[in-house]
C-alpha positions as CSV (number, residue, x, y, z in Angstrom):
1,X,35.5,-21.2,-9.1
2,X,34.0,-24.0,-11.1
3,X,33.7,-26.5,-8.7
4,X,37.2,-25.5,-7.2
5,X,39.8,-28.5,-5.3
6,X,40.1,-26.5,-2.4
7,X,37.6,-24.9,0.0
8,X,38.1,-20.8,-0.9
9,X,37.4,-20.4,2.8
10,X,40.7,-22.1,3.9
11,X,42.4,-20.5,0.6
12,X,41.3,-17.3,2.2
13,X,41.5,-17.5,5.7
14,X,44.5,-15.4,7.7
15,X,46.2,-17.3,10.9
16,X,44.2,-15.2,14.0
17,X,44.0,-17.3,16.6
18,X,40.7,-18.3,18.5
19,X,38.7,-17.6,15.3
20,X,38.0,-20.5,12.9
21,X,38.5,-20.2,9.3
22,X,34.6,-18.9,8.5
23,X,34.6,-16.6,11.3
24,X,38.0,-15.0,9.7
25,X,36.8,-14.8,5.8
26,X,33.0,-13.3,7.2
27,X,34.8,-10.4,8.6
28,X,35.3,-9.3,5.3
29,X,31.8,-9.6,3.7
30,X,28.7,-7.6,3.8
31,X,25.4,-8.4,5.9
32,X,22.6,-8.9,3.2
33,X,20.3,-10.5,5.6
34,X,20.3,-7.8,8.4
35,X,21.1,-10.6,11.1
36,X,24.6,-11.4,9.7
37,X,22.8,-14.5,8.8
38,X,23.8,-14.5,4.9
39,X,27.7,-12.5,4.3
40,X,28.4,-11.7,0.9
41,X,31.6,-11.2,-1.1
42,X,31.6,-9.8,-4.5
43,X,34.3,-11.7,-6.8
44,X,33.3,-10.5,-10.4
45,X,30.7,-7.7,-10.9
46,X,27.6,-8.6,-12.9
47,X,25.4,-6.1,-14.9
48,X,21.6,-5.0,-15.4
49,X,18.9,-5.2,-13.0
50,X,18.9,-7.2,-10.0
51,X,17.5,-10.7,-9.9
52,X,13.6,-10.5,-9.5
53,X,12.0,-12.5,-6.7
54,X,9.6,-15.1,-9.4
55,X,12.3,-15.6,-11.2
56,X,13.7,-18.5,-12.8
57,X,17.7,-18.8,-12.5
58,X,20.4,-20.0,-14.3
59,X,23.8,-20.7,-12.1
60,X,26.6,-22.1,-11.5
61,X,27.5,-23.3,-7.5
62,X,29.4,-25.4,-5.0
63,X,29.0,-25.5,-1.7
64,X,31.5,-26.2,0.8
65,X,32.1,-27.4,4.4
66,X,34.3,-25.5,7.2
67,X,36.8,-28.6,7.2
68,X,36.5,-30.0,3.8
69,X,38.6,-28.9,0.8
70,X,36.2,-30.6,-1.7
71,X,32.5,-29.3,-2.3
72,X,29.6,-31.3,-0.9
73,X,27.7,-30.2,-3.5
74,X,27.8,-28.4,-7.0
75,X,26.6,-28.4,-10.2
76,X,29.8,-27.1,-12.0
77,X,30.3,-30.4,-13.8
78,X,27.0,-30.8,-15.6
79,X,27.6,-29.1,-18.9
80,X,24.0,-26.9,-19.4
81,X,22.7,-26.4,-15.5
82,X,19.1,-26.5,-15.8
83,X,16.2,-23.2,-14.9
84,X,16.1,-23.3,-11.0
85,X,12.6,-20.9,-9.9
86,X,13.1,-19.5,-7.0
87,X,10.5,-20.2,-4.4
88,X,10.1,-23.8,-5.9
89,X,13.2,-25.3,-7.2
90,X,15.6,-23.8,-4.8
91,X,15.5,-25.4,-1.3
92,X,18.4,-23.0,0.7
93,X,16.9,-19.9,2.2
94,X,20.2,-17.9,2.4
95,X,20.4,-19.3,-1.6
96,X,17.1,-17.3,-2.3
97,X,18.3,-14.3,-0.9
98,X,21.6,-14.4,-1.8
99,X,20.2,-15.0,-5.8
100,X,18.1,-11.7,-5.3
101,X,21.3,-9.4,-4.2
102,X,23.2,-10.6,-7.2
103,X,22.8,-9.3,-11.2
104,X,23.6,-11.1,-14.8
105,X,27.2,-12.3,-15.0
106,X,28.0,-11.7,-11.6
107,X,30.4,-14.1,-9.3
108,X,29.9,-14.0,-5.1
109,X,30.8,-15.9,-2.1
110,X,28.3,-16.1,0.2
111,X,28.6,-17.5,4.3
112,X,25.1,-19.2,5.4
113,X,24.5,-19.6,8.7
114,X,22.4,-22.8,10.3
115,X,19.1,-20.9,10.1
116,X,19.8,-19.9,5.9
117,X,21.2,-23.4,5.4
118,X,20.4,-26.8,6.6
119,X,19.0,-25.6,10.3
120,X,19.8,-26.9,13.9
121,X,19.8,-30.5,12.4
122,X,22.0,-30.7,9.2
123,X,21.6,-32.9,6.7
124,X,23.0,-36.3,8.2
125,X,25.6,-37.8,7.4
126,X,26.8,-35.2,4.8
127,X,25.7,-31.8,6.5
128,X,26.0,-31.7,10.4
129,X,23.8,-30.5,12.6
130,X,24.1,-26.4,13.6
131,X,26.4,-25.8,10.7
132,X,27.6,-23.0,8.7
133,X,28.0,-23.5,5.0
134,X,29.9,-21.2,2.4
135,X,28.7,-21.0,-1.7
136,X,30.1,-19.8,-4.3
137,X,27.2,-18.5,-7.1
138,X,27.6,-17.9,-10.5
139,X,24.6,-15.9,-12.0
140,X,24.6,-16.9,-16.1
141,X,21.2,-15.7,-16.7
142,X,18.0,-15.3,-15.1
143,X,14.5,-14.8,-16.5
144,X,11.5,-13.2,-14.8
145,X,8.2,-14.7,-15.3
146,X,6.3,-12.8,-12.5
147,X,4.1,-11.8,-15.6
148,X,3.6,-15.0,-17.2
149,X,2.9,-16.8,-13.8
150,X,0.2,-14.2,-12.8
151,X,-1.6,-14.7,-16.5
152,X,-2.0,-18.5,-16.8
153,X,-3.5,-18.1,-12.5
154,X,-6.3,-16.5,-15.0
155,X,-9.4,-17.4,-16.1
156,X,-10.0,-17.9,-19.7
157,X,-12.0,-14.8,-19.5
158,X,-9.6,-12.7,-17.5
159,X,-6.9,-13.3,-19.9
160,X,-8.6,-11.8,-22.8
161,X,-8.9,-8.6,-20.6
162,X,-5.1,-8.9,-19.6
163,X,-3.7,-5.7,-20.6
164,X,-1.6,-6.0,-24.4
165,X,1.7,-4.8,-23.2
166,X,1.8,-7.7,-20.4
167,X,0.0,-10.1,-22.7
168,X,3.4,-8.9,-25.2
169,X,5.2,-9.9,-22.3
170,X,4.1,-13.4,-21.3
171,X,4.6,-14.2,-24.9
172,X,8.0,-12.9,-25.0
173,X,8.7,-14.8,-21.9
174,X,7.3,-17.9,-23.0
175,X,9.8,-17.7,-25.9
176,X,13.1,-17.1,-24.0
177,X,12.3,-19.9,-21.6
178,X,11.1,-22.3,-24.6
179,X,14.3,-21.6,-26.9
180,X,16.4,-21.9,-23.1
181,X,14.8,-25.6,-22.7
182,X,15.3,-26.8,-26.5
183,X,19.0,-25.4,-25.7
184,X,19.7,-27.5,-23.1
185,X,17.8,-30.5,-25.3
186,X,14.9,-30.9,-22.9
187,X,12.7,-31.3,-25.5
188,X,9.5,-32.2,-23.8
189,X,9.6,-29.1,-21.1
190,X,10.7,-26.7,-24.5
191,X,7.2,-28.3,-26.1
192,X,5.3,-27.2,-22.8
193,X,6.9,-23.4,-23.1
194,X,6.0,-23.2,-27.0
195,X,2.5,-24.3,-26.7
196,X,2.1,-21.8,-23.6
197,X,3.3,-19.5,-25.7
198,X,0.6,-20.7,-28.4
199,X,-2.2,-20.0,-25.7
200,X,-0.9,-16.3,-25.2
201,X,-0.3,-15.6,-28.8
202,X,-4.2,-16.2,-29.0
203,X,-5.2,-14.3,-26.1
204,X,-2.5,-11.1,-27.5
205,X,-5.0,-11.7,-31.5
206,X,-8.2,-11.6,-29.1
207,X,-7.3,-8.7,-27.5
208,X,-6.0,-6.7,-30.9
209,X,-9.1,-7.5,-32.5
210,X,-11.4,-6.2,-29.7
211,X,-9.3,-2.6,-30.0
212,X,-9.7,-2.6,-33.4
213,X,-13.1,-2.9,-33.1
214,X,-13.4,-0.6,-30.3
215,X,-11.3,1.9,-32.6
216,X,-14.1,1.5,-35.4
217,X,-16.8,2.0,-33.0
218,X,-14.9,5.3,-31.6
219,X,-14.5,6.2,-35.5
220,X,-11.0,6.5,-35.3
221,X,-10.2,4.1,-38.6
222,X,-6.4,4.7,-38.5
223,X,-6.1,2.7,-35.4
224,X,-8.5,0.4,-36.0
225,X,-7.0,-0.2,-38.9
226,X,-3.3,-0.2,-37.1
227,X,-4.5,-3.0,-34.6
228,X,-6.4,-5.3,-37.1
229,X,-3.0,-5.4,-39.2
230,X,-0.9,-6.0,-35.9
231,X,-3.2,-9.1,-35.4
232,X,-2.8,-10.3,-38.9
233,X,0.6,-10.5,-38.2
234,X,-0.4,-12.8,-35.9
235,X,-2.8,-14.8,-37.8
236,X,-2.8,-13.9,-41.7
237,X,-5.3,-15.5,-42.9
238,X,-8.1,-13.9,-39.4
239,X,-11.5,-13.3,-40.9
240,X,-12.2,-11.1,-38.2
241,X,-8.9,-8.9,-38.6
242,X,-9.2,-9.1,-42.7
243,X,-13.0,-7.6,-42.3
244,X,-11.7,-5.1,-39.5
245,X,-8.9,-3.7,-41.6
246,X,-11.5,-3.6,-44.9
247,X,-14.1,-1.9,-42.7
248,X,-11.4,0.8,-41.6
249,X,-10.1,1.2,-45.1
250,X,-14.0,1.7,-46.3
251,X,-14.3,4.4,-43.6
252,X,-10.9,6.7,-45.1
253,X,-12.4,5.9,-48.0
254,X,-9.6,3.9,-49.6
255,X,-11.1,2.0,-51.7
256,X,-8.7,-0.7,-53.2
257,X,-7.2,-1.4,-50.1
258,X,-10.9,-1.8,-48.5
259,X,-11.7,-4.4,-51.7
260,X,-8.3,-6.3,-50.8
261,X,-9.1,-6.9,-47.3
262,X,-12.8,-7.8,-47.4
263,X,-12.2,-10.1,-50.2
264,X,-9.1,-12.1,-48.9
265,X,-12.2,-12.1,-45.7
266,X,-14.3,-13.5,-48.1
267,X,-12.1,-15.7,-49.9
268,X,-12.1,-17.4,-45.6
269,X,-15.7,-17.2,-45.1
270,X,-17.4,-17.1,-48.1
271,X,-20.5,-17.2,-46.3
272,X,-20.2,-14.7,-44.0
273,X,-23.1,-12.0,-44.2
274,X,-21.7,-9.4,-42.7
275,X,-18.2,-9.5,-44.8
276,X,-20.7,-10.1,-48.2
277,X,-23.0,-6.9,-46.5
278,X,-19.9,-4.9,-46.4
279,X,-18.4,-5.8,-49.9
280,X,-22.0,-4.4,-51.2
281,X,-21.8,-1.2,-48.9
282,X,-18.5,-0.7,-50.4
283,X,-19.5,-1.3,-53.7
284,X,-22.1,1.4,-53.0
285,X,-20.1,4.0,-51.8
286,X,-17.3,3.0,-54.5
287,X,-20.1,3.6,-57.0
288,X,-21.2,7.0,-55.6
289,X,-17.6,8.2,-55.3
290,X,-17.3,7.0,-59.3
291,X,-20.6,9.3,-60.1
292,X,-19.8,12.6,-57.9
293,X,-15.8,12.1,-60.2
294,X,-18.0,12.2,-63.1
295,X,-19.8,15.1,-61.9
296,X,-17.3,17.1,-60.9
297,X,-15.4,16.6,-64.0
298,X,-18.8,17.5,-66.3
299,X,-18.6,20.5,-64.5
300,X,-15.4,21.3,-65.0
301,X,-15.4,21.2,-68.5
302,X,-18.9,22.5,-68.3
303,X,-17.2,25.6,-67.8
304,X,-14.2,25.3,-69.5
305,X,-16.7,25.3,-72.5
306,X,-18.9,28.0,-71.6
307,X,-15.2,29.8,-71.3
308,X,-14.5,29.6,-74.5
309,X,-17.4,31.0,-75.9
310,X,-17.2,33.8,-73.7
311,X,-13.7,34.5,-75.0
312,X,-14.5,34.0,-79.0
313,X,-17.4,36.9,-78.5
Protein backbone atom coordinates (compact mmCIF):
# COMPACT_ATOMS: atom_id res chain seq x y z
CA UNK A 1 0.00 0.00 0.00
CA UNK A 2 1.67 2.91 1.58
CA UNK A 3 0.23 5.55 -0.14
CA UNK A 4 0.45 3.53 -3.50
CA UNK A 5 1.01 5.42 -7.37
CA UNK A 6 -1.81 3.78 -8.76
CA UNK A 7 -5.50 3.45 -7.62
CA UNK A 8 -5.67 -0.60 -6.48
CA UNK A 9 -9.10 -0.40 -7.88
CA UNK A 10 -7.99 0.04 -11.52
CA UNK A 11 -4.85 -2.35 -10.55
CA UNK A 12 -7.60 -4.78 -9.76
CA UNK A 13 -10.35 -4.30 -12.00
CA UNK A 14 -11.13 -7.20 -14.89
CA UNK A 15 -12.45 -5.76 -18.49
CA UNK A 16 -16.52 -6.68 -18.08
CA UNK A 17 -18.22 -4.40 -19.93
CA UNK A 18 -21.07 -2.05 -18.59
CA UNK A 19 -19.61 -2.21 -15.05
CA UNK A 20 -17.21 0.44 -13.98
CA UNK A 21 -14.06 -0.33 -12.29
CA UNK A 22 -15.68 -0.14 -8.42
CA UNK A 23 -18.59 -2.07 -9.35
CA UNK A 24 -16.09 -4.96 -10.72
CA UNK A 25 -13.54 -5.04 -7.55
CA UNK A 26 -16.95 -4.82 -4.94
CA UNK A 27 -18.06 -8.06 -6.39
CA UNK A 28 -15.32 -9.59 -4.63
CA UNK A 29 -15.65 -8.15 -1.06
CA UNK A 30 -17.81 -8.80 1.78
CA UNK A 31 -20.94 -6.66 3.07
CA UNK A 32 -19.85 -5.43 6.63
CA UNK A 33 -22.59 -2.84 6.70
CA UNK A 34 -25.63 -5.02 5.87
CA UNK A 35 -26.70 -2.53 2.99
CA UNK A 36 -23.57 -3.21 0.80
CA UNK A 37 -22.90 0.27 1.89
CA UNK A 38 -19.12 -0.50 3.29
CA UNK A 39 -17.31 -3.90 1.10
CA UNK A 40 -14.39 -5.17 2.52
CA UNK A 41 -11.31 -7.07 1.36
CA UNK A 42 -8.86 -8.65 3.54
CA UNK A 43 -5.19 -8.11 2.17
CA UNK A 44 -3.03 -9.21 5.29
CA UNK A 45 -4.68 -10.89 8.34
CA UNK A 46 -4.25 -9.04 11.64
CA UNK A 47 -4.32 -10.76 15.17
CA UNK A 48 -6.06 -10.37 18.76
CA UNK A 49 -9.40 -8.94 19.52
CA UNK A 50 -11.25 -6.83 17.30
CA UNK A 51 -11.04 -3.01 17.47
CA UNK A 52 -13.33 -1.76 20.29
CA UNK A 53 -15.86 0.94 19.58
CA UNK A 54 -14.06 3.99 22.29
CA UNK A 55 -11.18 3.25 20.99
CA UNK A 56 -8.27 5.31 19.96
CA UNK A 57 -6.53 4.05 16.58
CA UNK A 58 -3.41 4.08 15.15
CA UNK A 59 -3.38 3.56 11.05
CA UNK A 60 -2.04 3.89 8.13
CA UNK A 61 -4.62 5.01 4.87
CA UNK A 62 -5.17 6.46 1.44
CA UNK A 63 -8.08 7.08 -0.15
CA UNK A 64 -8.70 7.02 -3.67
CA UNK A 65 -11.06 8.26 -6.36
CA UNK A 66 -12.81 5.89 -9.20
CA UNK A 67 -10.71 7.86 -12.01
CA UNK A 68 -7.67 8.93 -10.22
CA UNK A 69 -4.49 6.88 -9.91
CA UNK A 70 -3.14 9.06 -7.07
CA UNK A 71 -4.81 9.15 -3.52
CA UNK A 72 -6.81 12.29 -2.49
CA UNK A 73 -5.85 11.69 0.69
CA UNK A 74 -3.44 9.72 3.04
CA UNK A 75 -1.40 9.82 5.75
CA UNK A 76 1.26 7.30 4.54
CA UNK A 77 3.93 9.95 4.26
CA UNK A 78 3.94 11.42 7.74
CA UNK A 79 6.54 9.28 9.59
CA UNK A 80 4.52 8.58 13.30
CA UNK A 81 0.51 8.98 12.29
CA UNK A 82 -1.01 10.36 15.31
CA UNK A 83 -3.98 8.49 17.91
CA UNK A 84 -7.29 8.98 15.88
CA UNK A 85 -10.60 8.23 18.59
CA UNK A 86 -13.13 6.98 16.93
CA UNK A 87 -16.33 8.83 17.44
CA UNK A 88 -14.30 12.21 17.64
CA UNK A 89 -11.23 12.29 15.49
CA UNK A 90 -12.47 10.20 12.66
CA UNK A 91 -15.03 12.01 10.36
CA UNK A 92 -15.91 8.90 7.63
CA UNK A 93 -18.79 6.76 8.83
CA UNK A 94 -17.86 3.77 6.63
CA UNK A 95 -14.07 4.59 8.34
CA UNK A 96 -15.66 3.89 11.77
CA UNK A 97 -17.10 0.83 10.81
CA UNK A 98 -14.73 -0.39 8.77
CA UNK A 99 -11.91 0.26 11.86
CA UNK A 100 -14.29 -1.96 14.18
CA UNK A 101 -14.26 -5.12 11.59
CA UNK A 102 -10.48 -5.02 11.46
CA UNK A 103 -7.76 -6.48 14.34
CA UNK A 104 -3.86 -5.43 15.23
CA UNK A 105 -1.66 -5.68 12.19
CA UNK A 106 -4.27 -6.24 9.79
CA UNK A 107 -4.26 -4.68 6.04
CA UNK A 108 -8.01 -4.26 4.13
CA UNK A 109 -9.54 -2.47 1.25
CA UNK A 110 -12.64 -1.18 1.86
CA UNK A 111 -15.44 0.42 -0.95
CA UNK A 112 -17.59 3.34 0.73
CA UNK A 113 -20.57 4.29 -0.73
CA UNK A 114 -22.01 8.14 -0.79
CA UNK A 115 -23.99 7.60 2.42
CA UNK A 116 -20.41 6.02 4.47
CA UNK A 117 -18.32 8.67 2.68
CA UNK A 118 -18.79 12.26 1.76
CA UNK A 119 -22.79 12.03 1.16
CA UNK A 120 -25.10 13.28 -1.84
CA UNK A 121 -22.81 16.45 -1.93
CA UNK A 122 -19.03 15.46 -1.96
CA UNK A 123 -16.56 17.42 -0.80
CA UNK A 124 -16.16 20.19 -3.74
CA UNK A 125 -13.82 20.50 -5.64
CA UNK A 126 -11.82 17.44 -4.49
CA UNK A 127 -14.69 14.88 -3.66
CA UNK A 128 -17.76 15.01 -6.02
CA UNK A 129 -20.97 14.96 -5.21
CA UNK A 130 -22.84 11.12 -4.95
CA UNK A 131 -19.54 9.46 -4.97
CA UNK A 132 -18.01 6.27 -4.11
CA UNK A 133 -14.68 6.19 -2.52
CA UNK A 134 -12.25 3.19 -1.90
CA UNK A 135 -9.48 3.05 1.28
CA UNK A 136 -6.93 1.12 1.99
CA UNK A 137 -6.45 0.79 6.11
CA UNK A 138 -3.57 -0.23 7.92
CA UNK A 139 -4.39 -1.16 11.63
CA UNK A 140 -0.69 -0.57 13.67
CA UNK A 141 -2.18 -0.54 16.98
CA UNK A 142 -5.20 0.52 18.78
CA UNK A 143 -5.95 1.19 22.39
CA UNK A 144 -9.22 1.04 24.22
CA UNK A 145 -9.95 3.60 26.73
CA UNK A 146 -13.71 2.80 27.17
CA UNK A 147 -12.58 2.43 30.86
CA UNK A 148 -10.61 5.36 31.30
CA UNK A 149 -13.20 7.66 29.51
CA UNK A 150 -16.13 6.41 31.78
CA UNK A 151 -13.75 7.15 35.08
CA UNK A 152 -12.64 10.82 34.62
CA UNK A 153 -17.01 11.37 33.49
CA UNK A 154 -16.80 10.67 37.56
CA UNK A 155 -17.15 12.64 40.36
CA UNK A 156 -14.33 12.98 42.68
CA UNK A 157 -16.37 10.83 44.98
CA UNK A 158 -17.45 8.19 42.52
CA UNK A 159 -13.91 7.53 41.55
CA UNK A 160 -12.76 6.47 44.90
CA UNK A 161 -15.65 3.89 44.73
CA UNK A 162 -14.49 2.76 41.14
CA UNK A 163 -13.92 -0.79 41.40
CA UNK A 164 -9.72 -1.63 41.78
CA UNK A 165 -9.39 -3.83 38.88
CA UNK A 166 -10.85 -0.93 36.41
CA UNK A 167 -9.19 1.75 38.50
CA UNK A 168 -5.77 -0.85 37.54
CA UNK A 169 -6.97 -0.43 34.25
CA UNK A 170 -7.38 3.33 33.59
CA UNK A 171 -3.98 3.56 35.05
CA UNK A 172 -2.56 1.14 32.78
CA UNK A 173 -4.22 2.86 29.94
CA UNK A 174 -3.13 6.14 30.86
CA UNK A 175 0.46 4.80 30.55
CA UNK A 176 0.24 3.13 27.08
CA UNK A 177 -1.33 6.28 25.58
CA UNK A 178 1.28 8.67 27.53
CA UNK A 179 4.47 6.59 26.53
CA UNK A 180 2.51 6.48 22.67
CA UNK A 181 2.42 10.46 22.75
CA UNK A 182 6.12 11.07 24.13
CA UNK A 183 6.86 8.43 21.11
CA UNK A 184 5.66 10.41 18.62
CA UNK A 185 7.38 13.63 20.49
CA UNK A 186 4.13 15.31 21.41
CA UNK A 187 5.33 16.31 24.48
CA UNK A 188 2.56 18.51 25.80
CA UNK A 189 -0.43 15.77 25.03
CA UNK A 190 2.24 12.90 26.73
CA UNK A 191 2.27 15.47 29.89
CA UNK A 192 -1.67 15.55 29.85
CA UNK A 193 -1.72 11.42 29.79
CA UNK A 194 1.01 11.21 32.67
CA UNK A 195 -0.60 13.49 34.98
CA UNK A 196 -4.05 11.69 34.28
CA UNK A 197 -2.40 8.84 35.12
CA UNK A 198 -1.20 10.75 38.39
CA UNK A 199 -4.95 11.40 39.32
CA UNK A 200 -5.78 7.50 38.94
CA UNK A 201 -2.72 6.34 40.72
CA UNK A 202 -4.31 8.29 43.72
CA UNK A 203 -7.65 7.21 43.40
CA UNK A 204 -6.10 3.14 42.82
CA UNK A 205 -3.82 4.20 46.91
CA UNK A 206 -7.42 5.52 48.14
CA UNK A 207 -9.15 2.74 47.26
CA UNK A 208 -6.22 0.08 48.68
CA UNK A 209 -6.16 1.79 51.81
CA UNK A 210 -9.99 1.76 52.37
CA UNK A 211 -9.77 -2.38 51.86
CA UNK A 212 -7.11 -2.59 54.09
CA UNK A 213 -8.95 -0.95 56.54
CA UNK A 214 -12.03 -2.74 55.84
CA UNK A 215 -9.82 -6.06 56.14
CA UNK A 216 -8.75 -4.91 59.71
CA UNK A 217 -12.22 -4.17 60.67
CA UNK A 218 -13.40 -7.70 59.28
CA UNK A 219 -10.17 -9.10 61.38
CA UNK A 220 -8.70 -10.69 58.57
CA UNK A 221 -4.98 -9.11 59.10
CA UNK A 222 -3.32 -11.08 56.24
CA UNK A 223 -5.22 -8.96 53.75
CA UNK A 224 -5.24 -6.09 55.33
CA UNK A 225 -1.94 -6.34 55.63
CA UNK A 226 -1.65 -7.56 51.68
CA UNK A 227 -3.50 -4.26 50.56
CA UNK A 228 -1.67 -1.71 52.80
CA UNK A 229 1.65 -3.04 51.28
CA UNK A 230 0.17 -3.01 47.62
CA UNK A 231 -0.45 0.82 48.31
CA UNK A 232 2.99 1.42 49.64
CA UNK A 233 4.11 0.42 46.48
CA UNK A 234 2.34 3.11 45.49
CA UNK A 235 3.32 5.70 47.91
CA UNK A 236 6.24 4.46 50.24
CA UNK A 237 6.49 6.82 52.45
CA UNK A 238 1.80 6.69 53.21
CA UNK A 239 1.20 7.20 56.81
CA UNK A 240 -1.95 5.76 56.44
CA UNK A 241 -0.67 2.49 54.69
CA UNK A 242 2.64 2.34 57.08
CA UNK A 243 0.01 2.41 60.24
CA UNK A 244 -2.35 -0.09 58.41
CA UNK A 245 0.35 -2.61 57.75
CA UNK A 246 1.80 -2.03 61.61
CA UNK A 247 -1.75 -2.51 62.89
CA UNK A 248 -2.15 -5.85 60.90
CA UNK A 249 1.29 -7.04 61.87
CA UNK A 250 0.26 -6.12 65.73
CA UNK A 251 -2.94 -8.31 65.22
CA UNK A 252 -0.69 -11.79 63.97
CA UNK A 253 1.27 -10.83 66.53
CA UNK A 254 4.54 -10.14 64.67
CA UNK A 255 6.06 -8.07 66.56
CA UNK A 256 9.24 -6.54 64.77
CA UNK A 257 7.52 -6.22 61.69
CA UNK A 258 4.52 -4.30 63.58
CA UNK A 259 7.56 -1.87 65.28
CA UNK A 260 8.97 -1.33 61.69
CA UNK A 261 5.89 -0.11 60.13
CA UNK A 262 4.36 2.06 62.93
CA UNK A 263 7.65 3.74 63.35
CA UNK A 264 8.68 4.54 59.67
CA UNK A 265 4.55 5.98 60.37
CA UNK A 266 5.85 7.81 63.02
CA UNK A 267 9.06 8.84 61.68
CA UNK A 268 5.96 10.80 58.84
CA UNK A 269 3.73 12.04 61.46
CA UNK A 270 5.38 12.25 64.51
CA UNK A 271 2.37 13.72 65.86
CA UNK A 272 -0.14 11.51 65.06
CA UNK A 273 -2.05 10.10 68.15
CA UNK A 274 -3.33 7.29 66.91
CA UNK A 275 0.06 5.89 65.30
CA UNK A 276 1.90 7.02 68.97
CA UNK A 277 -1.50 5.14 70.68
CA UNK A 278 -0.70 2.10 68.78
CA UNK A 279 3.19 2.09 69.25
CA UNK A 280 2.08 1.96 73.16
CA UNK A 281 -0.56 -0.84 72.60
CA UNK A 282 2.14 -2.69 70.95
CA UNK A 283 4.59 -2.00 73.38
CA UNK A 284 1.89 -3.46 75.77
CA UNK A 285 1.19 -6.49 74.26
CA UNK A 286 5.06 -6.88 73.31
CA UNK A 287 5.57 -6.65 77.02
CA UNK A 288 2.90 -9.21 77.99
CA UNK A 289 4.05 -11.67 75.29
CA UNK A 290 7.86 -11.01 76.98
CA UNK A 291 6.26 -11.98 80.62
CA UNK A 292 3.96 -15.11 79.60
CA UNK A 293 7.96 -16.40 77.67
CA UNK A 294 9.26 -15.90 80.95
CA UNK A 295 6.54 -17.80 82.52
CA UNK A 296 6.36 -20.47 80.52
CA UNK A 297 10.03 -21.08 80.65
CA UNK A 298 9.97 -20.82 84.77
CA UNK A 299 7.76 -23.50 84.48
CA UNK A 300 9.54 -25.45 82.41
CA UNK A 301 12.45 -25.76 84.29
CA UNK A 302 10.22 -25.58 87.34
CA UNK A 303 9.76 -29.01 86.47
CA UNK A 304 12.67 -30.03 85.02
CA UNK A 305 13.95 -29.35 88.58
CA UNK A 306 11.36 -30.97 90.60
CA UNK A 307 12.39 -33.98 87.94
CA UNK A 308 15.44 -34.34 89.12
CA UNK A 309 14.82 -34.68 92.55
CA UNK A 310 12.29 -37.19 91.91
CA UNK A 311 14.88 -39.21 90.02
CA UNK A 312 17.98 -38.82 92.75
CA UNK A 313 15.35 -40.36 95.52
Amino acid sequence: MGGGVQNPGVLQGDNAPGQSQYERLSQRMLDISGDRGVLKNVIREGAGELVTPDASVLVKYSGYLEHMDKPFDSNYFRKTPRLMKLGDDITLWGMELGLLSMRRGELARFLFKPTYAYGTLGCPPLIPANTTVLFEIELLDFLDSAESDKFYALSAEQQDEFPLQKVLKVAATEREFGNHLFHQNHFYDAKVRYKRRHLVEAAKLLVLLNLSLTYLKLERPTMALCYGEQALTIDLKNAKALFRCGQACLLMSEYQKARDFLVRAQKEQPFNHDINNELKKLASCYQDYMDKEKEMCHRMFAACDSGSVVGDN
